[in-house]
C-alpha positions in Angstrom: 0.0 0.0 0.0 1.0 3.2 -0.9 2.6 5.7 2.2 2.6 9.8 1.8 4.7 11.8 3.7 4.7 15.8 3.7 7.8 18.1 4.9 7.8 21.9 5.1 10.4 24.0 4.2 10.1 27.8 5.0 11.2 31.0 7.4 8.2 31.6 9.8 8.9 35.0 10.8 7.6 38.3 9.5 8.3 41.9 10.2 6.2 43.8 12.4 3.2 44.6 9.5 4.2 41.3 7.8 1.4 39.5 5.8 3.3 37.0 3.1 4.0 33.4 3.9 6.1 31.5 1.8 6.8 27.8 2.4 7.6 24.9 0.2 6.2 21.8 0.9 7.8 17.8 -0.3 5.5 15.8 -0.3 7.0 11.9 -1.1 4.8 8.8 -2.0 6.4 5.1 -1.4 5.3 2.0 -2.2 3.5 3.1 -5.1 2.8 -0.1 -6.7 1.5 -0.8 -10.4 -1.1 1.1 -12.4 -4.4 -0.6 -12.2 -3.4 -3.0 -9.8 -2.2 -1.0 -6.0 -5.0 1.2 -6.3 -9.2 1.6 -6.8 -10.4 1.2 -10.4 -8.2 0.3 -13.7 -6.1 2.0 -15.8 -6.4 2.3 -19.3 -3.4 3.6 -21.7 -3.9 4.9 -25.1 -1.1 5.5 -27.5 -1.7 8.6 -30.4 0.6 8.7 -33.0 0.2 11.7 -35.9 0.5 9.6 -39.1 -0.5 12.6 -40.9 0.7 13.3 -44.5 3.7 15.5 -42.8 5.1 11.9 -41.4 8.0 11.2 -43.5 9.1 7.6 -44.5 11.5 7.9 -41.7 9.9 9.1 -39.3 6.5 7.1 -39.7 8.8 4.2 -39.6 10.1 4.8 -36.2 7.2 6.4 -35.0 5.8 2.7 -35.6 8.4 1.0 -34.1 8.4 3.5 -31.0 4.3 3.0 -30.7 5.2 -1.1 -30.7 7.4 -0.7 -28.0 5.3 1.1 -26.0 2.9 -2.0 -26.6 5.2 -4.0 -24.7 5.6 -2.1 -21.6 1.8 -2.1 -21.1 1.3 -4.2 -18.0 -1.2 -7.3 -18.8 -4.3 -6.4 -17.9 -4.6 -2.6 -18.6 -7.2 -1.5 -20.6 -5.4 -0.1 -23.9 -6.2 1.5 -27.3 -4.5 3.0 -30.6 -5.4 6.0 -32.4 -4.2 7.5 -35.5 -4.1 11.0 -35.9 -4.6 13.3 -38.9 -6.9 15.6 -40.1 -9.6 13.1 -38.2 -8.7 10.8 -35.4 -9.2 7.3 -36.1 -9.4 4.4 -34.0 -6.6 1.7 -34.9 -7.3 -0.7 -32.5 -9.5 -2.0 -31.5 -11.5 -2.4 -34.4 -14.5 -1.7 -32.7 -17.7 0.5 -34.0 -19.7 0.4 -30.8 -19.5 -0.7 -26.9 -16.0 -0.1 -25.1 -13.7 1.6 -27.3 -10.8 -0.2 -25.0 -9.3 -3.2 -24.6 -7.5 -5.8 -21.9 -4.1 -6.0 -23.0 -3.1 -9.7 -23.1 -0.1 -11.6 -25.7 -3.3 -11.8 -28.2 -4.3 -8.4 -27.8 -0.6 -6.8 -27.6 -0.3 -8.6 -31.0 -3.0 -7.5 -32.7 -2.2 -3.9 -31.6 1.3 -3.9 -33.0 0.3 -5.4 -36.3 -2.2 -2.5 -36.6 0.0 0.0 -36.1 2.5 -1.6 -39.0 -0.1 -0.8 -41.6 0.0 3.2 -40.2 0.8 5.3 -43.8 0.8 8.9 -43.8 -1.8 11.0 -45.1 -4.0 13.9 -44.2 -3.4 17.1 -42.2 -3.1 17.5 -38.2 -6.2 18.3 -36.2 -5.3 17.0 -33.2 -8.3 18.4 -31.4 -10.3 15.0 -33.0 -7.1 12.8 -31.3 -8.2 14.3 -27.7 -11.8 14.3 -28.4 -11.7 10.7 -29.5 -9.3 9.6 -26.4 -11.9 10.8 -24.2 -14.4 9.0 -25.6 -12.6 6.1 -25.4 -11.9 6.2 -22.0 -15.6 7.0 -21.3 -16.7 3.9 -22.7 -15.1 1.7 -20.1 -16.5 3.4 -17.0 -14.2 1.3 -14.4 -11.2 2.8 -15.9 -10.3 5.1 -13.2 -6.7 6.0 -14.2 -6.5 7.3 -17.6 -3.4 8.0 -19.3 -2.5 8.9 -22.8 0.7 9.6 -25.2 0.8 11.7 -28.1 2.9 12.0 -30.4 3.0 15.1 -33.5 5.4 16.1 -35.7 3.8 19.1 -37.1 1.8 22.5 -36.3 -2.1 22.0 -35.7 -4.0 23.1 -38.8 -8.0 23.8 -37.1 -9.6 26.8 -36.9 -8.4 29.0 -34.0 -10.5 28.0 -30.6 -11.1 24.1 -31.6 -8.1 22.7 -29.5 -8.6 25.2 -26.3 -12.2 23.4 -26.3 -11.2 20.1 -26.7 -8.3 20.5 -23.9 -10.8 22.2 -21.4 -13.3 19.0 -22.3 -10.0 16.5 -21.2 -8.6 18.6 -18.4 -9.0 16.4 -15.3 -10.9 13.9 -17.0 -7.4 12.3 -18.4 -3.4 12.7 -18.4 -1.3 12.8 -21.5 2.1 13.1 -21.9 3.4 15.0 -25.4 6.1 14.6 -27.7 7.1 16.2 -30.6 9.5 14.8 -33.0 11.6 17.2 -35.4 11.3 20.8 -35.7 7.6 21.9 -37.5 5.7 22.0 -34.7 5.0 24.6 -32.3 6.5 24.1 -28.6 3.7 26.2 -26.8 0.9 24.8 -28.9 1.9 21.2 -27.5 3.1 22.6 -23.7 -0.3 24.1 -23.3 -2.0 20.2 -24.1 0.3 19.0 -21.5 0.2 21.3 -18.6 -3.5 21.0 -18.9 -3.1 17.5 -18.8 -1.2 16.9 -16.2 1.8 15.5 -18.6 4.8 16.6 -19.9 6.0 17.8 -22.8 9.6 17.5 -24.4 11.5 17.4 -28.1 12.3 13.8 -29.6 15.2 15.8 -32.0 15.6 12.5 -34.6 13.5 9.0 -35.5 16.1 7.2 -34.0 15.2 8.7 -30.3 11.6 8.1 -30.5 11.6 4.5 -29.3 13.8 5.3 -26.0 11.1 8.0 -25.3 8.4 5.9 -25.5 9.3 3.2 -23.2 10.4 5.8 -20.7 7.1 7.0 -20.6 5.3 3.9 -20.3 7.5 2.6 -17.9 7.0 5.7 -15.8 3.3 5.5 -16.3 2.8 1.9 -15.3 4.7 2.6 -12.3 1.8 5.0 -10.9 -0.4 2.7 -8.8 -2.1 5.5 -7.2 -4.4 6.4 -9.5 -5.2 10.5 -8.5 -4.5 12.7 -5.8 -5.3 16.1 -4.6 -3.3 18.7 -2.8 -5.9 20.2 -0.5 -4.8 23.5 1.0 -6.3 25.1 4.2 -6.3 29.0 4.8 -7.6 30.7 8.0 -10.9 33.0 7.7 -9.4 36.3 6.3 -6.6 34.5 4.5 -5.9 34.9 0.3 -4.0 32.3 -1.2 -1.5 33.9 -3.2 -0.9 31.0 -5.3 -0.4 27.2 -5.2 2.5 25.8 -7.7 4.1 22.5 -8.4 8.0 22.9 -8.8 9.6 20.3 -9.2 9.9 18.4 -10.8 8.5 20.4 -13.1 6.9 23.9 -13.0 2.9 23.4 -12.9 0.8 26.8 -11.7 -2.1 25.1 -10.2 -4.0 28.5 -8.5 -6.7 28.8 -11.3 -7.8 24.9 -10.7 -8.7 25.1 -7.3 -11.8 23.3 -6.7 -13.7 24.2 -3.4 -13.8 21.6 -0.8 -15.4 24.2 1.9 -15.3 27.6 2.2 -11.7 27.6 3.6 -10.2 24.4 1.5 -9.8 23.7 -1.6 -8.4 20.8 -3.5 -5.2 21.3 -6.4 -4.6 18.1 -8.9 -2.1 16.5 -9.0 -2.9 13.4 -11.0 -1.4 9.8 -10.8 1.6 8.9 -8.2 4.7 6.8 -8.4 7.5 6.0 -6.1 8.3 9.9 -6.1 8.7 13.1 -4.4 7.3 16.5 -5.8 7.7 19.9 -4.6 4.6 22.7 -4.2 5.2 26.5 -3.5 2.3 27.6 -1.5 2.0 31.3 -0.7 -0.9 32.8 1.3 -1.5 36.1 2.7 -2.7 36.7 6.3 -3.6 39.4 8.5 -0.5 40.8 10.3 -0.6 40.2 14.0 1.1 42.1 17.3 4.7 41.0 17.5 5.2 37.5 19.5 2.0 36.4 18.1 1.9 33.0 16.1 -0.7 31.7 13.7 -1.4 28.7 11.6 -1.1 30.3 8.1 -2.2 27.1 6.0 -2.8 23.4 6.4 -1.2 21.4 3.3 -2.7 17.7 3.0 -2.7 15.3 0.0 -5.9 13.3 -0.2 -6.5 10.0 -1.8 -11.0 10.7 -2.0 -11.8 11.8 1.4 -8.6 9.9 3.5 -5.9 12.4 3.9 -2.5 10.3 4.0 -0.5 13.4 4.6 0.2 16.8 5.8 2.5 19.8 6.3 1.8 22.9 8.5 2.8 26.5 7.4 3.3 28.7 9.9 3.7 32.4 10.6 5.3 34.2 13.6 5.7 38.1 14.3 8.9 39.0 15.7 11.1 42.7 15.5 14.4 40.8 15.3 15.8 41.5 11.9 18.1 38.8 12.0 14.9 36.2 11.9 12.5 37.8 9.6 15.3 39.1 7.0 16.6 35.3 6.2 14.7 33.7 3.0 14.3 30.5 3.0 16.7 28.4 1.1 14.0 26.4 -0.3 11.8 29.2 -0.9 14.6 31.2 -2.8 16.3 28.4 -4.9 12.2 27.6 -6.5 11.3 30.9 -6.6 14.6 31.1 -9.1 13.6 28.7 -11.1 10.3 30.1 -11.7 11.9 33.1 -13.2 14.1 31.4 -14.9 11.6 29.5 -16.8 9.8 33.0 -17.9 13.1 34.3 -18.8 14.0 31.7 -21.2 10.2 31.4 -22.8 10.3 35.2 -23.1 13.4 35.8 -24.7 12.9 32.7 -26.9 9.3 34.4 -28.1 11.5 37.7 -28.5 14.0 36.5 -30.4 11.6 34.8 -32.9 9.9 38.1 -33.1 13.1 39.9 -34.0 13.3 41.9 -30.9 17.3 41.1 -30.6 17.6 43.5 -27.4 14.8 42.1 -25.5 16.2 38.8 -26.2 19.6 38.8 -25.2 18.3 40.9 -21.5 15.9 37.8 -20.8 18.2 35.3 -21.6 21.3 36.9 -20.3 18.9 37.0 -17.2 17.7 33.2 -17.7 22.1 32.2 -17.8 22.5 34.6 -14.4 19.7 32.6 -13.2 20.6 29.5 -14.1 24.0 29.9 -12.7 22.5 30.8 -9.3 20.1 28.0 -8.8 22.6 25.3 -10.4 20.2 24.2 -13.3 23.2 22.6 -15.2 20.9 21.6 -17.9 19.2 24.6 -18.9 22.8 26.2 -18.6 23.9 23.6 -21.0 21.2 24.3 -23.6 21.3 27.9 -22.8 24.9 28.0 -24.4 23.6 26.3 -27.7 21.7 29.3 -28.1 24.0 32.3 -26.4 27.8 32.8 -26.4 28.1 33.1 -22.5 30.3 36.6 -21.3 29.6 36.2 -17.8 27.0 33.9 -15.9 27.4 36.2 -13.0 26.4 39.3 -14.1 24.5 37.3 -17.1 26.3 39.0 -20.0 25.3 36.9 -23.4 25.8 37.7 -26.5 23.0 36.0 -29.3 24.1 33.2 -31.2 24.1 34.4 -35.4 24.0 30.5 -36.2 21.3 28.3 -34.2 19.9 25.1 -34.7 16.3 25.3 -34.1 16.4 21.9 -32.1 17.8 23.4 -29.8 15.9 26.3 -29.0 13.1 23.9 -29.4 15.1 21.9 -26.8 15.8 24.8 -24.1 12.1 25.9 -24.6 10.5 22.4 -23.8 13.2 22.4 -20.9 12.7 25.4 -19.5 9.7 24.1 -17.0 12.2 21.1 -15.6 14.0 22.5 -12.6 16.2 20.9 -10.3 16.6 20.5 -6.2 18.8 21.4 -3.8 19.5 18.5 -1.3 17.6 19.4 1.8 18.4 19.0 5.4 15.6 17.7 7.7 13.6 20.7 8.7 
């Protein structure tokens, strides 16, 4: 059975007049288990692959190859379809015209599946707001699938009238998860980051067909390995209290304020979808009344909840004091994510200048984004920041703009810039 533990990392004191509270909170699961087995309710997996006319020989070749080895990491006995995606989503497997749309996977089944997707050709254009319609539908259709996972795969820009996507990613959002990939360089980073961060998934570059099968086993692997099927981060502010915002940062940045869902009038509940053997960070931030010095209050109660069992909890705390030495210190914790955060704006804002031609904006924000980097010891954005810049100085973040770039990797430092890394932590 699955065990959740929460710590809390933060400086407790304010200044005389003080109101913001700043705390990061770890909350670790162990024991995890496997999907559709550890927890309540089956999981069902589907697997969208873009085999629109855009799909070159190459790449439809290993995008077939990636999709079958995905196949084979799908634990017998999850629920599983295929869809091809184009202009119009069609079910590959399996071939089904009514009742569940999803099927148990078994050495028949897994078969049958991978000889389906061998006979993929590319055709059509990309509306991949028919792929996420139809996944949900899918999933529908077997009502005791209770964790709900999807991969998707594009290699080009989505071709529908402006709105149709946003309406079919609101429809999924919290009904399913889906992790995105693109693969090459014609399709658009934000179009695909904004499907995943809804979705509760990631998003990241595959740069060449011969990557594409690694990807996809690490992300079935990783989903199989989630035996607890949802959770929620449900946050707890005294009468009087604002909740500045609640964010997931590591180990990826996820804003989660706008999806609060009220549990009461003083709780509300923050997704945070399906759980492996893992550790994730949250920066919560709330906003208090200020209090006569000495006083102490309970500025939030952090929980995650399975339903209605809470399985773990944090306490954030605030504390008036006039000594300087206390209320000036920032948490390391608190400083290190809060860096990161920025960081992540700075690159996708200088990226979105420089392909706007705005040269000066460009090099300030990711000048800032290398200072940043540096600071917070995100080797690997500093790493793809220098494929893009010719690094000065990381101190002062002094970069001069590359006159040559591949656009892999600025493609590759925009689908990293929401990764961050940790600091190691002492026991608080």
């Amino acid at each position: 059975m699955a065990e959740f533990s929460a710590a809390v990392y933060q400086n407790e004191f304010l200044p005389d007049g003080g109101t913001d509270v700043n705390a990061i909170v770890t909350v670790t699961c162990s024991g995890a288990g496997t999907a559709g087995q550890s927890g309540s309710g089956d999981a069902g997996e589907i697997i969208i692959v873009d085999t629109s006319g855009s799909m070159g020989p190459a790449t439809m070749a290993a995008a077939k190859d990636a999709a079958q080895a995905a196949l084979a990491e799908i634990v017998d006995g999850t629920w599983f379809a295929v869809i091809a995606g184009a202009d119009r989503a069609m079910l590959a497997y399996p071939p089904v015209t009514s009742g569940p749309g999803l099927i148990r996977m078994d050495a028949r089944t897994r078969a049958e599946a991978s000889a389906a997707i061998s006979r993929f050709v590319g055709s059509g254009g990309t509306a991949i707001s028919t792929w996420l319609e139809l996944a949900g539908q899918l999933f529908a259709s077997v009502p005791q699938v209770a964790q709900r996972h999807a991969l998707l795969l594009t290699d080009g820009e989505n071709r529908e009238r402006q709105g149709r996507l946003d309406e079919a990613i609101r429809r999924a959002t919290g009904y399913f998860q889906c992790d995105c990939r693109g693969v090459g360089t014609d399709w658009q980073v934000a179009e695909i980051r904004r499907i995943a961060q809804a979705l509760l998934g990631t998003v990241d570059i595959i740069p060449g067909p011969d990557q594409m099968r690694a990807a996809f086993q690490q992300i079935m692997r990783a989903s199989m390995a989630r035996g607890v099927a949802d959770a929620k981060l449900r946050v707890w502010a005294p009468q009087g209290a604002q909740i500045l915002f609640v964010r997931q940062v590591a180990p990826t940045l996820e804003d989660l304020t706008s999806r609060r869902v009220p549990v009461n009038p003083l709780t509300g509940d923050y997704p945070t979808g399906a759980w492996s053997d893992e550790s994730r960070d949250y920066h919560v931030a709330v906003r208090v009344a200020a209090k006569a010095l000495g006083q102490e209050q309970l500025a939030a109660r952090v929980q995650l909840a399975l339903g209605d069992e809470v399985v773990a909890q944090g306490l954030v705390k605030a504390k008036w004091s006039n000594n300087s030495a206390l209320t000036a210190q920032i948490d390391q914790q608190v400083a290190h994510y809060t860096g990161q955060t920025e960081l992540a704006q700075a690159i996708q804002e200088g990226l979105a200048a420089k392909a706007a031609g705005d040269e000066a904006t460009a090099t300030t924000k990711l000048g800032r984004a290398v200072q940043l980097a540096a600071e917070t010891g995100n080797e690997e954005a500093t790493t793809k920041l220098r494929k893009v810049v010719d690094i000065d100085s990381e101190v002062d973040g002094t970069v001069r703009l590359k006159r040559v770039v591949e656009k892999a990797d600025e493609m590759a430092l925009d689908t990293a810039s929401t990764k961050t890394t940790r600091i190691r932590k002492d026991p608080a």
